[in-house]
C-alpha positions as CSV (number, residue, x, y, z in Angstrom):
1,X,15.1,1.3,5.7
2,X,13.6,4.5,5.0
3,X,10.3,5.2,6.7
4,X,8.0,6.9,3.7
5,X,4.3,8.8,3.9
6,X,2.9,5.9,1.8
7,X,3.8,2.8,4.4
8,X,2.8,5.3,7.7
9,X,-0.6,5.6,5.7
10,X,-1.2,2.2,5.0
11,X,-0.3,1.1,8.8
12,X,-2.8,4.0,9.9
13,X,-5.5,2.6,7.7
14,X,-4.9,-0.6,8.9
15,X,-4.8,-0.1,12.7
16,X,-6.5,2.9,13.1
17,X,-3.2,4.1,15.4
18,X,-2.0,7.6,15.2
19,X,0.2,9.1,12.3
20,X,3.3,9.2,15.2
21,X,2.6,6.2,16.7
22,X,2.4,5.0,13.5
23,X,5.6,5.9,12.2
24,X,7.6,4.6,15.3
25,X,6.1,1.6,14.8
26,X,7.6,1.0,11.4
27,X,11.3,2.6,12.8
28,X,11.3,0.5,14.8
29,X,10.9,-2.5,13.2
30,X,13.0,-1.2,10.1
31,X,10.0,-0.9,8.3
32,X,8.2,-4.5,8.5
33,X,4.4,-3.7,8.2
34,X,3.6,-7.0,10.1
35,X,5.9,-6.4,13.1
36,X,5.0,-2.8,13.3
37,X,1.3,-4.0,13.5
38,X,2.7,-6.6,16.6
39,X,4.1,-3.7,17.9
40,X,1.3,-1.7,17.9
41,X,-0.5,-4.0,19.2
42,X,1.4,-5.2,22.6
43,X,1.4,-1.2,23.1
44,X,-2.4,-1.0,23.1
45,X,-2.3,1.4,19.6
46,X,-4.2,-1.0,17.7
47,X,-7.5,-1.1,19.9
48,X,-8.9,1.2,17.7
49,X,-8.6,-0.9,14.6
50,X,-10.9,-3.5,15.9
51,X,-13.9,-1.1,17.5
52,X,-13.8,1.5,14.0
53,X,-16.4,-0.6,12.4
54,X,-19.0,-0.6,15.2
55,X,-21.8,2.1,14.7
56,X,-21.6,4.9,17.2
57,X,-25.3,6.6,17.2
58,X,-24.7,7.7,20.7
59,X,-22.5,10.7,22.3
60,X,-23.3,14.2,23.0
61,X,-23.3,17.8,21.0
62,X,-20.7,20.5,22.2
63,X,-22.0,24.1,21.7
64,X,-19.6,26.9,22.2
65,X,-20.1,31.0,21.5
66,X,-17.4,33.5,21.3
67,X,-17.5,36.8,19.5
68,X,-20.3,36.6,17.5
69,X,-19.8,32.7,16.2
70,X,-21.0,29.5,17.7
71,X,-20.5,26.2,16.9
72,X,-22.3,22.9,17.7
73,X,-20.0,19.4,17.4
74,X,-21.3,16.2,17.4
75,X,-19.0,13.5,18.3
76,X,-20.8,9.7,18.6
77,X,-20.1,7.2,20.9
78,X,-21.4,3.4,20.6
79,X,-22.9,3.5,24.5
80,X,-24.4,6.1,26.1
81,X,-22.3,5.1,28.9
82,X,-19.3,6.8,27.2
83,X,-20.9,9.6,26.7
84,X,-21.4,10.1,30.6
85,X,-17.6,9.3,31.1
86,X,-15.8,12.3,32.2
87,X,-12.7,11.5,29.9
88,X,-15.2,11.3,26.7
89,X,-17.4,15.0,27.8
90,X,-13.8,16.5,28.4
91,X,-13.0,15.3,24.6
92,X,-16.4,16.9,23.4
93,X,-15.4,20.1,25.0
94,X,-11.8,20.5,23.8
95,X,-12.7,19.6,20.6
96,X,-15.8,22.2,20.6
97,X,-13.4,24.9,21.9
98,X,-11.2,24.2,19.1
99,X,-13.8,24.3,16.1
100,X,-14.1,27.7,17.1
101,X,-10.7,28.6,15.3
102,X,-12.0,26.5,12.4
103,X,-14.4,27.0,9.4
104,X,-17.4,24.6,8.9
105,X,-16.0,21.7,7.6
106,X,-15.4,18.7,9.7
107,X,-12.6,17.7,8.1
108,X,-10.5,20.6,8.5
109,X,-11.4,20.2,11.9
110,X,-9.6,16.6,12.4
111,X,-7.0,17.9,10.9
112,X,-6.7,21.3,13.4
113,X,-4.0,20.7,16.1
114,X,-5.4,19.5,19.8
115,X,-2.6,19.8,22.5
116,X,0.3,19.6,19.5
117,X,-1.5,16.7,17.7
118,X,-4.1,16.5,14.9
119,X,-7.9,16.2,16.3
120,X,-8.0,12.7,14.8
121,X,-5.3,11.3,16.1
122,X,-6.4,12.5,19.3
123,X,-10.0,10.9,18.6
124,X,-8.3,7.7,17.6
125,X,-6.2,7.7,20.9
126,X,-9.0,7.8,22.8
127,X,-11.1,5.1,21.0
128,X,-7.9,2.8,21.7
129,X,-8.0,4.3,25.8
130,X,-11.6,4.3,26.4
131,X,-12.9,1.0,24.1
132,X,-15.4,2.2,22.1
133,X,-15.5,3.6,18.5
134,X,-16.3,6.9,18.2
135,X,-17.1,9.3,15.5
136,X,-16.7,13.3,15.2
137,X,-19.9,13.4,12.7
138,X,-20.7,17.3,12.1
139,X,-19.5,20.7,12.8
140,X,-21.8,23.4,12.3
141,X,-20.8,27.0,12.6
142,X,-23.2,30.4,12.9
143,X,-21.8,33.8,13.0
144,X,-24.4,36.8,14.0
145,X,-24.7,39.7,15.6
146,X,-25.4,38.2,18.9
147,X,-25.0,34.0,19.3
148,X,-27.4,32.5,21.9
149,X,-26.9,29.1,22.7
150,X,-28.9,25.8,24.5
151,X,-28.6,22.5,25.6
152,X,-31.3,19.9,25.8
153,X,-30.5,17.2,28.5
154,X,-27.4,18.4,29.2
155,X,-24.4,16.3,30.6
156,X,-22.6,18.5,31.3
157,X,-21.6,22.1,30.9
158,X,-22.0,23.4,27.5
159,X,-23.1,19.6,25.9
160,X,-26.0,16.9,25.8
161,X,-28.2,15.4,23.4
162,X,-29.2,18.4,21.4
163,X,-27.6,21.3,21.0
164,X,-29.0,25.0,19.5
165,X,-27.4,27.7,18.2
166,X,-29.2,31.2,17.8
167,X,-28.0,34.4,15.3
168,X,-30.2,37.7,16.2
169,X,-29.9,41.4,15.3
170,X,-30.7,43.9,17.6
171,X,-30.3,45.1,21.3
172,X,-28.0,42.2,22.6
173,X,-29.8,41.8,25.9
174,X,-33.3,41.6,24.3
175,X,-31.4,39.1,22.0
176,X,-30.2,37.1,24.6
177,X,-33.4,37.0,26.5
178,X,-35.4,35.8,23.4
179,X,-32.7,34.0,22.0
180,X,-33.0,31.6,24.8
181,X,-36.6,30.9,24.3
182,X,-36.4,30.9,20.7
183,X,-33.6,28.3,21.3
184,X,-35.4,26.1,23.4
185,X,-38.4,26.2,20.6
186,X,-36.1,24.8,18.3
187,X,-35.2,22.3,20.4
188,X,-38.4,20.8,21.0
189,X,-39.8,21.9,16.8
190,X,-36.9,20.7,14.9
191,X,-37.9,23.4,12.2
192,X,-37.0,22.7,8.4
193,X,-35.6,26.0,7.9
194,X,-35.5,29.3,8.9
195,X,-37.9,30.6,6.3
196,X,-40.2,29.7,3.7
197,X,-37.2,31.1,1.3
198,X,-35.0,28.6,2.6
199,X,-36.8,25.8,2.3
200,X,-35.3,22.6,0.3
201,X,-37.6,23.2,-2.8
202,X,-37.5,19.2,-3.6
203,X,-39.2,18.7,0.2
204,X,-41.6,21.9,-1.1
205,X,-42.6,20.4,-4.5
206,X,-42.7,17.2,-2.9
207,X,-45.7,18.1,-0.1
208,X,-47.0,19.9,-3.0
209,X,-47.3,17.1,-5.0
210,X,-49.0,14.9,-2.5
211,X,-50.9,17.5,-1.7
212,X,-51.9,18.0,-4.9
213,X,-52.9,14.2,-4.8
214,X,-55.4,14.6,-2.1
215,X,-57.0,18.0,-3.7
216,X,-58.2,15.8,-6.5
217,X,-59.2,13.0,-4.9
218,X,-62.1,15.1,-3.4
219,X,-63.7,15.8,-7.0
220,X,-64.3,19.0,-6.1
221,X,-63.8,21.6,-9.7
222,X,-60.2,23.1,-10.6
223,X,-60.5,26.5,-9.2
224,X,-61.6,25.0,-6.1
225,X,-58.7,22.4,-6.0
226,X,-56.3,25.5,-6.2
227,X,-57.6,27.0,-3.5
228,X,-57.0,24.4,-1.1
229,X,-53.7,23.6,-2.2
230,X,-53.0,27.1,-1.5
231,X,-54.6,26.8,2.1
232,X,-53.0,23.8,2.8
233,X,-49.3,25.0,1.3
234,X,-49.6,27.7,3.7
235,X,-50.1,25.3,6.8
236,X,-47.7,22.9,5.8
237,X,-45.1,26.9,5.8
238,X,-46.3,27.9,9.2
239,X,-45.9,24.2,10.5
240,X,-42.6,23.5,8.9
241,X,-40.5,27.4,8.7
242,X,-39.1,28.6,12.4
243,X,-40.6,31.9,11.7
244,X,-44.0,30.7,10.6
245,X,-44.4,28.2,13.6
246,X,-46.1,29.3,16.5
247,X,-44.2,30.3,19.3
248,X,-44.2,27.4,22.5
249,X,-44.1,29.9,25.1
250,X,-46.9,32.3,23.5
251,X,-49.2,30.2,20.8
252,X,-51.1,33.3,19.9
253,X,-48.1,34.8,18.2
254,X,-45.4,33.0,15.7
255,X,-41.8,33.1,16.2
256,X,-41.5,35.7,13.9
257,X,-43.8,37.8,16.0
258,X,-42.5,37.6,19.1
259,X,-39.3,38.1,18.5
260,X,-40.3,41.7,16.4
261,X,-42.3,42.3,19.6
262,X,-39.0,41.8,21.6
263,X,-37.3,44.2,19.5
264,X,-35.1,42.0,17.7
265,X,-34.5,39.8,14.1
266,X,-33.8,36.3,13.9
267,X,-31.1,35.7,11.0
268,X,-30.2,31.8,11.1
269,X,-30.3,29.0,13.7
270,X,-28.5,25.4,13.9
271,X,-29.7,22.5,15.8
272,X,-28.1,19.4,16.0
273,X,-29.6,16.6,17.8
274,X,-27.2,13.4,18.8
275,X,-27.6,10.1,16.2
276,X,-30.0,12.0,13.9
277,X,-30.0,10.0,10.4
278,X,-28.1,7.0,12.2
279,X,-29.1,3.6,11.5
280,X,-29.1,2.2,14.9
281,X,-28.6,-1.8,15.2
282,X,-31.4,-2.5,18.2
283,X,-29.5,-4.5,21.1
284,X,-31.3,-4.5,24.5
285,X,-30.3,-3.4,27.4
286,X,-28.7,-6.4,29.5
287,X,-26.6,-6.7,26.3
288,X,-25.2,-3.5,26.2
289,X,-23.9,-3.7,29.5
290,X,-22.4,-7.4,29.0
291,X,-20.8,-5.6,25.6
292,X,-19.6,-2.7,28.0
293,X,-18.3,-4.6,30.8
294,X,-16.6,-6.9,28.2
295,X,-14.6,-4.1,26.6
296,X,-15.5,-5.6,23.0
């Protein structure tokens, strides 16, 4: 019977085994979908059917630099067990090393070859070999004319729990010396944007609005009102913009300042930090382990 892109899709979808895997399966059981899904499944190919629903919050961000571009990857984990396993942080960084050949979009980069096979097929292999569902979530890339990059916790070499990505213009080893400090700033901020110009302008209107809100409430006249909206819109800029906020290692200067002072231009940033904007289901401790140990 002849084997056809439709059938190797649908066993994919249905056991979360690799496209090659896949398509033995069904060879070799002349294309019966419920024996190639046996099959799979006395070859330990299946596993990863059964974790894929899980949520994986945990995991660790790769960062790489090359050239002028850096990338941060986050790939998820369910534990954060996995994520100190030496086959998952091994994952992270062959995966990070390759999204520097990519653009940023996280689907090109499953699709990008890994050791002669597709990055998701990879991932899916290793969900089946190490028991846990796992996610590659986000890619993002930054290009500059010098890339400084950190780690915050780090488990390893070039990875942990947040990762930062730095583009300056200027000397590159005034760059790199501020880069690193502006870097870990970042990390411990979490700034909106790089700019007030690059703020979201529905997150602008929206403070504005409450803002707005509070003005009146003290009954003060119109003209007044303005003026503290203004006052206050400021702030909320200086607290919220990288370049506005005050700079962790120096207060008395902003960001903006010091690194002008250092001789150099910040032009763009990235931070990812592991599980942001993941609904976590709350399971305590002696559970986790039991789920770990249980290889469920």
């Amino acid at each position: 019977m002849a084997i056809t892109a439709a059938m190797v899709k649908e066993l994919r979808e249905t056991t979360g085994a690799g496209m090659m895997d896949a398509k033995k399966a069904l060879t070799e059981n002349d294309g019966n979908m419920e024996a190639a899904v046996d099959w799979l499944r006395t070859k330990g190919l299946a596993k990863a059917a059964k974790k894929s629903g899980r949520v994986a919050a945990e995991g660790l961000v790769g960062v790489s630099v090359t050239d002028g571009k850096g990338v941060a990857v986050e790939l998820n984990s369910e534990t954060d067990f996995v994520a100190k396993n030496a086959d998952f942080q091994q994952l992270v960084r062959e995966i990070t090393d390759v999204a520097l050949t990519v653009g940023e979009d996280v689907e090109v980069l499953k699709a990008t070859h890994l050791n002669g096979r597709p990055v998701a097929d990879v991932l899916t292999d290793a969900i089946a070999r190490i028991g846990e569902n796992m996610t590659l979530r986000r890619l993002h890339v930054l290009e500059g004319d010098t890339i400084v990059s950190y780690v915050h916790n780090a488990a390893a070499e070039g990875m942990g729990k947040i990762g930062v990505l730095v583009a300056l213009k200027g000397p590159e080893d005034k760059a790199r010396e501020i880069g690193k400090q502006i870097a870990m700033h970042i990390a411990a901020t979490s700034p909106a944007s790089l700019s007030e110009a690059d703020l979201d302008p529905a997150l602008v209107e929206r403070e504005k609005s409450v803002l707005t809100e509070q003005a009146r409430e003290s009954g003060k006249p119109d003209a007044v009102i303005e003026k503290m909206i203004e006052g206050r819109m400021k702030k909320f800029f200086e607290e919220v913009t990288l370049l506005g906020q005050k700079f962790v290692i120096n207060p008395d200067v902003t960001v903006a300042e010091a690194a002008k002072d250092a001789g150099v231009e910040v032009t763009g940033y990235a931070r990812v930090a592991v599980g942001e904007g993941i609904e976590k289901k709350e399971e305590d401790f002696a559970a986790e382990v039991a789920k770990t140990l249980g290889g469920n």
